[in-house]
N, C-alpha and C positions, 0 to 999 in steps of 0.2 A: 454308697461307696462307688457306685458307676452310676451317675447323673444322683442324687443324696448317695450317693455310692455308686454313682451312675442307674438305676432304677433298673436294677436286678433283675427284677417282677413287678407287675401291675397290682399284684392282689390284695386286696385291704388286711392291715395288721389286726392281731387278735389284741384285744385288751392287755396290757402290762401287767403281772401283779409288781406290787412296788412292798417293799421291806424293811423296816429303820433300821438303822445301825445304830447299837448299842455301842458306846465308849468311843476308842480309837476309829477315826474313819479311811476307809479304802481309799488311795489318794494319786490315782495316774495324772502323768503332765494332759494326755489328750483323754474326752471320750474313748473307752477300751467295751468292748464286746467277744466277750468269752463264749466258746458256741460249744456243746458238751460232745461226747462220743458220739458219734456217727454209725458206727459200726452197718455199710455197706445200705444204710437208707438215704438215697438219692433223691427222695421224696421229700421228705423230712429238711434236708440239706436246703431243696430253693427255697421252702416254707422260711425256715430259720433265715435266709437270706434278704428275704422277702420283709422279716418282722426289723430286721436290725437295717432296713433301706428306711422304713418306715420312721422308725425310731428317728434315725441320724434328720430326717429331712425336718420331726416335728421338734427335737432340740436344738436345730442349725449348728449341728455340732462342728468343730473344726478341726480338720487331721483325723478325723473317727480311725481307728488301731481296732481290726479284729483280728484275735490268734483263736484257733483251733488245737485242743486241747490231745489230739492224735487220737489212735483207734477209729482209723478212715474206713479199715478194712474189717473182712470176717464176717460172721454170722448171720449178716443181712446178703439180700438177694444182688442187691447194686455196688458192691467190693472197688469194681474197676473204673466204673461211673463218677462214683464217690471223691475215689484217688487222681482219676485224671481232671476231676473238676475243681478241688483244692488245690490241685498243681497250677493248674490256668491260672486262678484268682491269683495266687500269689507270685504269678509271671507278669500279668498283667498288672498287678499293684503292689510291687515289691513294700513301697513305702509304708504300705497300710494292711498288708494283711500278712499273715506271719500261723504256719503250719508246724505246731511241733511234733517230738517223735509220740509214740503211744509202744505201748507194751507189742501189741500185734504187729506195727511195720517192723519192730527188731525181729519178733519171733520169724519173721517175713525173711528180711534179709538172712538170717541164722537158717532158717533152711535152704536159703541158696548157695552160702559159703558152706556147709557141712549136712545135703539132705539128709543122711541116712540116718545122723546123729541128733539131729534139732526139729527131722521132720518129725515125730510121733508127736510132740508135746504141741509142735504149730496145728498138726491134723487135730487133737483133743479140743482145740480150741476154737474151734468155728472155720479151718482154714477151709474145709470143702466149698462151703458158699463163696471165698474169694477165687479162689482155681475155677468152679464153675461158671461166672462173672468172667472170667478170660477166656470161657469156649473151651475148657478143659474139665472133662466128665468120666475119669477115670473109674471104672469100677474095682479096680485090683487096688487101689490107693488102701491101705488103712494102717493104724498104728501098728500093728504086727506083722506090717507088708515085708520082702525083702529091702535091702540096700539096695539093691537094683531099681526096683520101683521106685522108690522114691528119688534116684537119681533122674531118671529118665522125667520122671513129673518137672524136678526143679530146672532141667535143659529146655523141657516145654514151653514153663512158665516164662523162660529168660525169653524164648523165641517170641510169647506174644503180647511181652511188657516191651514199649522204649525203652533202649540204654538211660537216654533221659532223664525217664520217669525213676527207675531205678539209682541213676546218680542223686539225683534231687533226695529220694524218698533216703539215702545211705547218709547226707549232710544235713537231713532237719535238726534244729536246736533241739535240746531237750527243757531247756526254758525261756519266758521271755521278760522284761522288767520293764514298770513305768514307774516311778517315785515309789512308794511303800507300797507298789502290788506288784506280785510277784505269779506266772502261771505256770504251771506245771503238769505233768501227765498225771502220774500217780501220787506223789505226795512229796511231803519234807522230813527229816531228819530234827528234829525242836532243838536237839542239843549245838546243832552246827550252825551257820552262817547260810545263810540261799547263796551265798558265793564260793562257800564250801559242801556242796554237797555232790554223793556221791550217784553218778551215771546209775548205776541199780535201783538208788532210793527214788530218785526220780522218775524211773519208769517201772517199778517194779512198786513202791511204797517203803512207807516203817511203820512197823508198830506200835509205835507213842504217837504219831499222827494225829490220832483222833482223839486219845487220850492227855495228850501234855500242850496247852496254851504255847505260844511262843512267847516272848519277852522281847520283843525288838519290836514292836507295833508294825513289823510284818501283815500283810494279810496275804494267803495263799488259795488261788484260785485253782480248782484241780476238777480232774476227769476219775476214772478207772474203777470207781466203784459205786455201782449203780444205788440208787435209794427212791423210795416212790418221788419224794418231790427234792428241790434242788436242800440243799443246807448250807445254811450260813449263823457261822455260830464262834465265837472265842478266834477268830483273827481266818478260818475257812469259810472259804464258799466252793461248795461240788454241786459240778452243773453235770452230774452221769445222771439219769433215770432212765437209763437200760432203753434210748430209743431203738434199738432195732428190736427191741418185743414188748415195750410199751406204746409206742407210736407214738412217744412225746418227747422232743427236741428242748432242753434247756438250755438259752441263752443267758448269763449275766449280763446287762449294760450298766456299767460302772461307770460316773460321772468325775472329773475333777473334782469337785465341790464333794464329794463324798456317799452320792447318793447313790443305791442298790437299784435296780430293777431286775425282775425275771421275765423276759420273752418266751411264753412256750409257744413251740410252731407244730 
């Protein structure tokens, strides 16, 4: 992406696993690279960068398209690392690299328009590791804190994020589309249209997701819910395997021609 994607990294790529696809094939107009939850591993993130530089240089790909599947932040140690380095990339390569929202930069922004209301459920959720990642080590913070506290954390928080970053992170798409592949945060709605669907389901999930096939030869690339290795299966592919506590980064790289590969980094 920077020199094959401009050269990222120097570090030699790990082996691909590669996958057939049964029936309908995945079918973007360019090279696409799907990179799974992040959640606050910095580490993990140049790795994955590293394997999808590799990739691009060894298929001469052309226009290579990577989105980020959201969930930049939270429970890993590197929250602000993570977010200000997906911010870059996609500053510097508007054309090609494409950051969507994830369940945690909403719970994100939702405690900073209403802390005292939206912070218990952000704090339940891995927020401390983002807050501490910004130089914020509150000890009074917890879900049973007052309103006051958590007011005072989210005016912190404002003072040691960019407006920027904060503008950026409040306009991420919640999907992105290349011919019949569609990616997403959390998941899709099977009964609706991927151009009908609703802001919740997509960063939140449904519950026929994983249960009901779609019928439109759709295929839906997604994040949000971890599984030991990636899945791809009846028109899904989930690239979460819980990198900030498995130490393994799931990349998709989806070819025009149809073909699957998994990058772990």
């Amino acid at each position: 992406m920077i020199r094959n994607m401009r050269r990222l990294l120097n570090r030699p790529a790990r082996k691909a696993e590669s996958s057939p696809v049964a029936g309908e094939h995945p079918r973007p107009e360019f090279a696409t690279y799907v990179v799974g939850d992040l959640h606050g591993r910095a580490d993990l993130l140049e790795r994955a960068l590293d394997r999808v530089d590799d990739h691009v240089g060894k298929i001469r790909a052309r226009n290579p398209q990577v989105v980020f599947v959201g969930d930049y932040i939270d429970h890993g140690p590197d929250s602000a690392a993570v977010l200000t380095r997906v911010w870059e990339l996609s500053k510097e390569l508007p054309g090609n690299v494409t950051c969507l929202m994830g369940n945690h930069e909403r719970m994100l922004l939702d405690f900073m328009a209403d802390p005292p209301t939206r912070g218990p459920r952000w704090l339940r959720s891995g927020a401390q590791a983002t807050l501490d990642s910004f130089g914020l080590h509150s000890t009074q913070l917890t879900p049973g804190c007052g309103a006051e506290v958590f007011r005072r954390e989210a005016a912190a928080l404002r003072d040691h994020m960019a407006p920027e970053l904060l503008d950026w992170m409040a306009a991420l798409p919640l999907s992105w589309h290349s011919g019949n592949l569609w990616v997403v945060h959390a998941g899709a709605d099977p009964h609706h249209a991927m151009d009908d669907q609703s802001p919740r389901v997509l960063l939140w999930g449904h519950p026929e997701f994983t249960a009901r096939p779609r019928f439109d030869d759709t295929w839906v690339v997604h994040g949000h819910t971890p599984a030991p290795t990636h899945v791809f299966a009846e028109g899904r592919i989930c690239v979460d395997t819980g990198a900030w506590d498995t130490g393994l980064l799931c990349t998709a790289a989806i070819s025009p021609g149809g073909t699957v590969e998994f990058l772990y980094a």
